[in-house]
C-alpha positions in Angstrom: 52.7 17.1 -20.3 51.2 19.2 -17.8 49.0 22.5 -18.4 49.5 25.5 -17.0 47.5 28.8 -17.7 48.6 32.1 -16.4 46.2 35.4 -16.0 46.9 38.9 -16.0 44.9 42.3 -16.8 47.6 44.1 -18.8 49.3 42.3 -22.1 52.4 44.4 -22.1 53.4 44.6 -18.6 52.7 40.3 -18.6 55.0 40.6 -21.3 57.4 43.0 -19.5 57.6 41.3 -16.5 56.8 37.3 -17.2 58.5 36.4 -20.0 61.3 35.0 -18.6 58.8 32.8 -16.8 57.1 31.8 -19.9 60.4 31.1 -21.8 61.5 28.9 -18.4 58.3 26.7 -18.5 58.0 25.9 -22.1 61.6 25.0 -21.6 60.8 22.4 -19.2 58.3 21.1 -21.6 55.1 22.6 -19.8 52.2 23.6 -22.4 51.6 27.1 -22.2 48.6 29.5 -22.2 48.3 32.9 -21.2 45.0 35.3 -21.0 45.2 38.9 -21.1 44.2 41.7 -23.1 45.3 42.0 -26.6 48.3 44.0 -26.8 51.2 44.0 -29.8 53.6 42.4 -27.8 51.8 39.3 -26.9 52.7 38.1 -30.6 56.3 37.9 -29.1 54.8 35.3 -26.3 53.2 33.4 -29.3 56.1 33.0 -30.8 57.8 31.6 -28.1 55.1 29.1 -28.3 52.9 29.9 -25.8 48.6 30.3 -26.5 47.2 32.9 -26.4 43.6 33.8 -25.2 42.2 37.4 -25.3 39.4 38.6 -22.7 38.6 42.2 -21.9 39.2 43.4 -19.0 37.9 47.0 -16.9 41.1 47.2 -14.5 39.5 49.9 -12.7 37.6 49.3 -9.9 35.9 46.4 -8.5 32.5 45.5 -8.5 30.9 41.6 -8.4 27.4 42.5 -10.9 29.9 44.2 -13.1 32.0 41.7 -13.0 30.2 38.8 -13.9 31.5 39.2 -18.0 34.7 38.4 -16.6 34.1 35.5 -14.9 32.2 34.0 -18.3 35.0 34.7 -20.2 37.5 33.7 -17.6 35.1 30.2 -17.2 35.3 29.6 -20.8 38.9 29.8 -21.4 39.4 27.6 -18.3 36.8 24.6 -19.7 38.7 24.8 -23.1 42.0 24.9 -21.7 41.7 22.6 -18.9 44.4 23.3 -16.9 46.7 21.5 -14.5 47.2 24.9 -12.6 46.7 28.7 -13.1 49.0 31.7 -11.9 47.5 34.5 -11.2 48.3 38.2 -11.2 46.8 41.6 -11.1 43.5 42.0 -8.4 40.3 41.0 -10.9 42.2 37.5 -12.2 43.4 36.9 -8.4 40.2 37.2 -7.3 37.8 35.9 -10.0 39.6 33.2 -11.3 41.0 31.7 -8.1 36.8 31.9 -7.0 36.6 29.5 -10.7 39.9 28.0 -9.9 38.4 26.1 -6.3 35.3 25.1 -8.5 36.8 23.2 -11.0 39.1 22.4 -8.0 42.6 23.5 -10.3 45.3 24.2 -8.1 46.2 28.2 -8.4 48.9 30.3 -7.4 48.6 33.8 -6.6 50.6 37.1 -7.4 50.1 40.2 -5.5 51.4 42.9 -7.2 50.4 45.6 -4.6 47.5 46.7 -3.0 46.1 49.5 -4.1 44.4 52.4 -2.9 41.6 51.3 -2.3 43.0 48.4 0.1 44.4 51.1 2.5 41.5 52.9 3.2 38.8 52.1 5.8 36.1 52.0 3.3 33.4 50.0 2.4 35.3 48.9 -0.6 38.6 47.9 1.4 36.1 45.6 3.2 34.4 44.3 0.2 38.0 43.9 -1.4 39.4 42.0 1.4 36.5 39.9 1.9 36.6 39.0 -2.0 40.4 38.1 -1.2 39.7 35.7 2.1 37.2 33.4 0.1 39.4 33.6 -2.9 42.9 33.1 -2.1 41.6 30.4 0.9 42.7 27.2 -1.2 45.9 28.9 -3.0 48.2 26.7 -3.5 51.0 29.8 -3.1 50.9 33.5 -2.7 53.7 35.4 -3.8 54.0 39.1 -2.1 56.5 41.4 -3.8 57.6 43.2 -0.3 57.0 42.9 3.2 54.4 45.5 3.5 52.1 43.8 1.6 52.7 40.2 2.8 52.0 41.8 6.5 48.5 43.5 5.2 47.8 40.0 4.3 48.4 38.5 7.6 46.8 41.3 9.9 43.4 40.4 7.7 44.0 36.5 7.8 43.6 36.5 4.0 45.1 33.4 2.5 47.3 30.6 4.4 50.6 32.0 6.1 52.2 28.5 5.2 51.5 29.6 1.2 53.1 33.5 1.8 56.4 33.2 -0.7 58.2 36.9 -0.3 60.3 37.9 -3.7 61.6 40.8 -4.4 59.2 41.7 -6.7 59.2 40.6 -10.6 62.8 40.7 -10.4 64.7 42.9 -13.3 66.7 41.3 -16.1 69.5 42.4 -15.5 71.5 41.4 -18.9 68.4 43.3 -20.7 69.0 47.0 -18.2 72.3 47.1 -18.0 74.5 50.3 -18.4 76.2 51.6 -21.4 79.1 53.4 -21.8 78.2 56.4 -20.8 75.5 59.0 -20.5 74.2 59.2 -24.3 72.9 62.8 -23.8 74.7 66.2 -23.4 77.0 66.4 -19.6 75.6 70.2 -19.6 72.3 69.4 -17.9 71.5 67.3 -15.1 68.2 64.8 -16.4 65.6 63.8 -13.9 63.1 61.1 -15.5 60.1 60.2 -14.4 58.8 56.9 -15.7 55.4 55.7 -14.9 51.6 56.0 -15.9 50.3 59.7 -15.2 48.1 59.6 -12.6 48.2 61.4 -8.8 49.0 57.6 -6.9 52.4 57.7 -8.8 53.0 61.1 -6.9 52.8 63.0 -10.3 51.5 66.1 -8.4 54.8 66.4 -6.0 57.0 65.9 -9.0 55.5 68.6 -10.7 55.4 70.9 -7.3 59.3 69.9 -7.4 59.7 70.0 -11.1 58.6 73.8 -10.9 60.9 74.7 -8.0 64.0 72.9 -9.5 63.6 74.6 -13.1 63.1 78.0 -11.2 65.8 77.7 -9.5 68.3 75.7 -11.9 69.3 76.4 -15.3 71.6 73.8 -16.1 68.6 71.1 -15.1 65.7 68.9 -17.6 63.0 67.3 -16.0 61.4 64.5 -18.2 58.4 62.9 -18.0 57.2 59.3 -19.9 54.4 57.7 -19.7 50.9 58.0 -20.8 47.5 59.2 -19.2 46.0 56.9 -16.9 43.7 59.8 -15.6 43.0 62.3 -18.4 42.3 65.5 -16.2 46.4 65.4 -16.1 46.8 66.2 -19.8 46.2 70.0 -19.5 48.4 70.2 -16.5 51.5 68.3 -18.7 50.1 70.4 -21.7 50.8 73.7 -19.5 54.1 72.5 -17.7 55.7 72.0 -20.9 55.0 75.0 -22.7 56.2 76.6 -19.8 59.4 74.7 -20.3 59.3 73.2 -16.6 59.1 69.1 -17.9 59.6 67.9 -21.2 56.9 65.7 -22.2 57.8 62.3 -24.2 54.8 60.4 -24.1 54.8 56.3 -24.1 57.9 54.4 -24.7 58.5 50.7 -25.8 61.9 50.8 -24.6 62.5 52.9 -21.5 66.2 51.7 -22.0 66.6 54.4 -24.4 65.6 57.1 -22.4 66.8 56.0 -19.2 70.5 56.4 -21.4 69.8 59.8 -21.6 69.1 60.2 -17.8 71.1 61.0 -14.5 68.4 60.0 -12.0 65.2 57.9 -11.8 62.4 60.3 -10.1 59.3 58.1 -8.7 57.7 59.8 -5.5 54.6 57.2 -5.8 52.2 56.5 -3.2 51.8 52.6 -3.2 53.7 50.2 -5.0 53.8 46.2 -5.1 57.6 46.2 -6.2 58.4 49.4 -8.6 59.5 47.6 -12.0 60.8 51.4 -12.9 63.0 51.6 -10.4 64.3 48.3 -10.6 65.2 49.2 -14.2 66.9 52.3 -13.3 69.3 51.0 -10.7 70.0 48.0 -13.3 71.3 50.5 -15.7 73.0 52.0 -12.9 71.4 55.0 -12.7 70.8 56.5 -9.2 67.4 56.9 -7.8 65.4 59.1 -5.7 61.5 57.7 -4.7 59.1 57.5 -1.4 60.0 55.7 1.6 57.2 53.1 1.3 57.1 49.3 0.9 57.7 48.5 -2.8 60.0 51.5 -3.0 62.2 51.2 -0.7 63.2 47.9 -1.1 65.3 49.1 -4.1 67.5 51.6 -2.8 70.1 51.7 0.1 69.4 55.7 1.4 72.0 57.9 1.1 74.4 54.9 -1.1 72.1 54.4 -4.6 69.9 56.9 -4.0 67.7 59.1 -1.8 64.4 58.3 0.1 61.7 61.0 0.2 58.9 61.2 2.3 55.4 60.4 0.7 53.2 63.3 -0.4 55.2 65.7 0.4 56.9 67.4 -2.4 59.0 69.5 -0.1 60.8 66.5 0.9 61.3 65.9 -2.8 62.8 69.1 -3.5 65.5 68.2 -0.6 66.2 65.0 -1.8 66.7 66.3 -6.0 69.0 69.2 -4.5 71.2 66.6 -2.9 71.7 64.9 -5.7 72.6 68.2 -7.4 75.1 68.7 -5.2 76.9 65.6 -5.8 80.4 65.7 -7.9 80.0 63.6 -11.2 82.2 60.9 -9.0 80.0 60.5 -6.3 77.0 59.7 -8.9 78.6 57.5 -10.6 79.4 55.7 -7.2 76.2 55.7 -6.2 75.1 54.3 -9.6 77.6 51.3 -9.1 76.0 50.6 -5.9 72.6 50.5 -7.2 73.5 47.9 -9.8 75.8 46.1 -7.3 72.3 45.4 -5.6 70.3 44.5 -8.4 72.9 41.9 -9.3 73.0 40.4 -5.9 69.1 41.1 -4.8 66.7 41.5 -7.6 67.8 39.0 -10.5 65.0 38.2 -12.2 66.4 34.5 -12.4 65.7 34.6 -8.4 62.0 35.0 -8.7 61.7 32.5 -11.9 63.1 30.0 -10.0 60.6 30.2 -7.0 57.5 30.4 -9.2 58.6 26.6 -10.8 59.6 25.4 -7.3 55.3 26.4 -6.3 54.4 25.7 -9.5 55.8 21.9 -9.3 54.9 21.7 -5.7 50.7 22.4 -6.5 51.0 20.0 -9.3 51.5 17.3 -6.7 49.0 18.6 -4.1 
């Protein structure tokens, strides 16, 4: 029975978006680990039968002295594991423990879940970052890119072997899990726009609040919602103010966005950079239309003008236009474009799809 250890910097969004990939190779009759940080759900992936190993993890920045922690704990789990191959996601384990992974010469497959910020700069740090990744990801055995944006980064730098690039759309959505009810759950007066995603400016939290504030002043039949929680705290005054003012309703975390998505119209993401947006995967699964930036990772999940509208980045104006369109669709023509937006999920994004390709690489770098 072969070994295989997968590493990630978040518990719940490895839960989120791997389990069906965890539940696929114990099936097969691999042995299972996992290492993240602790989070409630990873009880769920122990019961499965997968092991669980916790490290701690800063996912913020990136910065080798720092970072040297990580690699111990990272080492150690590896020695006691001793694994026939580890699959990596997030940037510190795709960097870190592929470096450990070509020590103890283990093969090691790669996700890329997006770039970052700090990758699209010309900084110091984009050239520290992408030197980390061309000594790193040099001997991986795959690396899987969740859009086209961010498999071309890849090649412009030379980071990683072409012959290794797999391109899938994303982590896929299960689509039996988001799939759409029998109707909107909350009241047909108001039109909903939800916003799912951590709070922070990247997301483009600033232009939905720029177009939040315009919409309410100029709608009254209109709720703008907001989930998520704080990943920079400076924005909890700002949704403190918004929703006294009754411009955004403010519901915090959720462990089951399906409920709130059943009380929505249209998905709202007008983010800067994204690997493959999970949320609005989600959203068109439960066939919900969606409106969100005209970026890689975005993109990719609507068809403009058919599921959804396409905004331009940073630029709340072009926001605005894109929310009053949709208000000025007939309840028909929603629905419609809701339809469509599943349609493609069903045919595109199936989470089965990307499964499928990770044990294909998986059982091709066992027999390298």
């Amino acid at each position: 029975m072969s070994t295989i250890l997968l590493i990630s910097n978040h518990g719940g969004g490895f839960y989120n978006f791997k389990k069906e990939l965890v539940e696929e190779l114990l099936k097969i009759g691999f042995e299972v680990h996992f290492v993240v940080p602790f989070d409630e759900k990873t009880e769920r992936l122990e019961a499965l039968g997968a092991v669980f190993h916790k490290i701690d993890i800063d996912r913020r920045g990136i910065n080798p002295i720092k970072d040297l922690s990580l690699m111990n704990q990272l080492r150690k789990v590896i020695k006691t594991v001793r694994p026939d191959a580890l699959i990596l996601h997030t940037i510190k384990p795709n960097i870190y423990a592929s470096i450990l992974a070509r020590i103890y010469k283990i093969p090691y497959i790669n996700n890329i879940t997006g770039l970052g910020s700090a990758l699209q700069q010309n900084s110091k740090m984009a050239k520290l970052l992408r030197f980390l990744y061309r000594n790193s990801l040099a001997g991986s055995s795959g690396i899987f890119f969740e859009n086209s944006g961010n498999r071309d980064y890849f090649l412009k730098y030379h980071i990683g072997r072409q012959e290794k690039y797999v391109l899938v759309p994303g982590a896929g959505v299960n689509i039996a899990h988001f799939k759409k009810g029998s109707g909107k759950t909350g009241s047909v007066e108001f039109t909903n726009f939800l916003f799912i995603g951590r709070i922070m400016k990247e997301k483009g939290i600033d232009e939905f609040f720029e177009a939040a504030a315009h919409i309410k002043g100029k709608y009254s039949d209109v709720k703008l919602q907001v989930v998520g929680f704080y990943d920079e705290p400076e924005y909890e005054c700002k949704v403190r103010a918004l929703t006294d003012q009754r411009i955004i309703e403010f519901l915090g975390a959720s462990s089951d966005t399906r409920l709130e998505m059943s009380y929505a119209d249209c998905i709202v993401l007008p983010s800067y950079h994204e690997g493959m947006s999970n949320v609005l995967l989600e959203g068109a699964s439960m066939g919900l239309p969606l409106i969100t930036t005209d970026i890689p990772g975005c993109r990719e999940a609507v068809r403009d003008g058919k599921s959804g509208f396409l905004c331009n980045v940073k630029d709340a104006q072009s926001l605005i236009d894109a929310m009053e369109r949709f208000l000025a669709l007939s309840p028909a023509e929603r629905d419609e474009m809701g339809r469509v937006g599943r349609e493609k999920m069903e045919r595109e994004f199936d989470r089965n799809i990307v499964v499928n390709r990770y044990i294909q690489s998986i059982q091709s770098a066992l027999k390298e």
